[in-house]
DRENFI-883463 format. One record per residue (C-alpha): residue in one letter; x, z, y; residue number from 1. Coordinates in steps of 0.5 Angstrom, whole numbers, always signed. Layout:
N
- a; X; Z; Y; NUM
...
***
This chain:
74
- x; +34; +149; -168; 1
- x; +29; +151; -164; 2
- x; +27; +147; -158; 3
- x; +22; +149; -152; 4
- x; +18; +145; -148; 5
- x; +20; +144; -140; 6
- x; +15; +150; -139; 7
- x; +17; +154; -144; 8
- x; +24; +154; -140; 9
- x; +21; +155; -134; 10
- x; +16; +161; -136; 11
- x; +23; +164; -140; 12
- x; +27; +161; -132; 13
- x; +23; +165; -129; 14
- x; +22; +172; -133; 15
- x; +29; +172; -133; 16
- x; +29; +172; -126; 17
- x; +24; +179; -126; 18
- x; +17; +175; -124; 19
- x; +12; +178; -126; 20
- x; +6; +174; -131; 21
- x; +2; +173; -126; 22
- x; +8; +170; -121; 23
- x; +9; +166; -127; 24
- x; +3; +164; -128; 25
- x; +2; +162; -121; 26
- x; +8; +158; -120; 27
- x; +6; +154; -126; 28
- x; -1; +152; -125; 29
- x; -4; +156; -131; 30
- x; -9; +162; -132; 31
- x; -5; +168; -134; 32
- x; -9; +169; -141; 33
- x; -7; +161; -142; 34
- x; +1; +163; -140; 35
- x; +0; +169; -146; 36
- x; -1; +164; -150; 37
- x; +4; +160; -149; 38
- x; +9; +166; -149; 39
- x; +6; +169; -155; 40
- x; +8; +162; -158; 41
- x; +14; +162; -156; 42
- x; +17; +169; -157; 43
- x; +14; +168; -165; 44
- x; +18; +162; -166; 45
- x; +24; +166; -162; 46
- x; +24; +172; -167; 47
- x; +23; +176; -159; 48
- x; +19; +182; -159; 49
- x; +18; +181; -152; 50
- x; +20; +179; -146; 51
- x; +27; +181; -144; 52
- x; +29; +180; -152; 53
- x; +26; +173; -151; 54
- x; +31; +173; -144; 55
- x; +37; +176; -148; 56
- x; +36; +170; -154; 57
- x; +35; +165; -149; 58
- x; +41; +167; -146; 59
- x; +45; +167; -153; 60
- x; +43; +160; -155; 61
- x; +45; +157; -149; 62
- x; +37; +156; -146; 63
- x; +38; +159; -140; 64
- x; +44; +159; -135; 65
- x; +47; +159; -128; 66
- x; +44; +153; -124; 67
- x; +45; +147; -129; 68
- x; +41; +144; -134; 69
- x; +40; +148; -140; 70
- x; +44; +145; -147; 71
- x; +39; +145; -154; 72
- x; +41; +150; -158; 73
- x; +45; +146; -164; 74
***
């Protein structure tokens, strides 16, 4: 099961929406070099190469989607 934390979901929210790192940064109160580290991280424990293979494995575990609140993947 892989969870992620509110940030996560945000940063994952906002790639999905075609924001640009420092977008993202920026809208989340973190340095751009403090915002790779939290997707490296992530995208390690996703198995993601990157950004849209994490946007796509997000999608599929139900992470991400439409306007209500995202499920946790079972």
């Amino acid at each position: 099961m892989l969870r992620i934390t509110p940030l996560e979901r945000s940063a994952l929210q906002m790639l999905a929406s075609g924001k640009a790192e420092y977008e993202i940064a920026g809208g989340l109160g973190l340095t751009q070099h403090e915002l790779d580290r939290h997707l490296t991280t992530l995208f390690e424990r996703m198995g993601a190469a990157g950004r849209s293979e994490a946007v796509d494995a997000a999608i599929r575990r139900g992470l991400l989607f439409g306007d209500t609140e995202p499920r946790q993947e079972c």
